[in-house]
N, C-alpha and C positions, 0 to 999 in steps of 0.2 A: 693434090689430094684434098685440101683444106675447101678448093673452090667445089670439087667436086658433092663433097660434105655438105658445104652450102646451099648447092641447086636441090642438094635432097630435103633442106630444109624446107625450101620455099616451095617445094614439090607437094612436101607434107599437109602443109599449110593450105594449098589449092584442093589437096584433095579433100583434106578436113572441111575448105568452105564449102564444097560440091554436097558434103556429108550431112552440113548443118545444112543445108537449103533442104535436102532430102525428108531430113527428122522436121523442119516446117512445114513442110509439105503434109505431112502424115501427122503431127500431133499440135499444128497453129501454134506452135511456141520455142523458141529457140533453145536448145540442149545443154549442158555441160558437160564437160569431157568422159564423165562418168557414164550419164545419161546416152551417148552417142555408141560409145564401147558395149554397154547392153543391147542397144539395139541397130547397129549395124556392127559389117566387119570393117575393124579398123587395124590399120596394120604400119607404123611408122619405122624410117628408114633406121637401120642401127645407129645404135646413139643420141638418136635423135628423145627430146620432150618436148610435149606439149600442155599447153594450156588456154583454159575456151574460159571467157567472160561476157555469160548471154545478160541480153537487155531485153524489153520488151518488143523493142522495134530494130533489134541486130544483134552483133554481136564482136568481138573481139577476139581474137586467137596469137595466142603467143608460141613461138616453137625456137626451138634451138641444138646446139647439140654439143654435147662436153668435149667429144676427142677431137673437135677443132683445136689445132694449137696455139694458133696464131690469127690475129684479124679478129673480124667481124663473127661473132659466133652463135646470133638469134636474129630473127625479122618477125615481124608482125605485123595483123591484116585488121582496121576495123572497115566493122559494115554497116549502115544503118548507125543506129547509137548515137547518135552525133557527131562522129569522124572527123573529132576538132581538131588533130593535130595532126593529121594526115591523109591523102586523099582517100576516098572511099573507094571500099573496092582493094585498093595498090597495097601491096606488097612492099614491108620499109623494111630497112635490114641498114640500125644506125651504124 
């Protein structure tokens, strides 16, 4: 159950990037999670949170989800931004 919780994490997360490319698309500048909820539909798996840290040139997304019990229970995506500590793009779930 716990894995399955997981996939929906990183599920989120893929859609949330899909989301922030889209709000570039439309307004030249990267969103916060605020910002993306006003203007698209956004709709995250139960349990699950998020959190978006735009930059000028990307952005960062954090998700996670409580009623994990056990394990690994958040991953996060940066993009652009300088993606020092993890590939750009990938998906890391320490």
């Amino acid at each position: 159950m716990n894995r399955a919780k997981l996939a929906g994490v990183k599920t989120d997360i893929r859609n949330m990037e899909t989301t922030e490319e889209a709000y570039f698309a439309n307004y030249a500048t990267y969103g916060t999670l605020d910002q993306l909820r006003k203007q698209m539909n956004i709709v995250l798996s139960t349990g699950a949170t998020m959190s978006i840290v735009p930059a000028l040139n990307g952005y960062t997304i954090y998700g996670s989800n409580s009623s994990i019990t056990d394990g690994i229970t958040s991953c996060s995506v940066q993009v652009g931004a300088g993606a020092s500590n993890q590939i750009d793009g990938a998906i890391h779930c320490p």
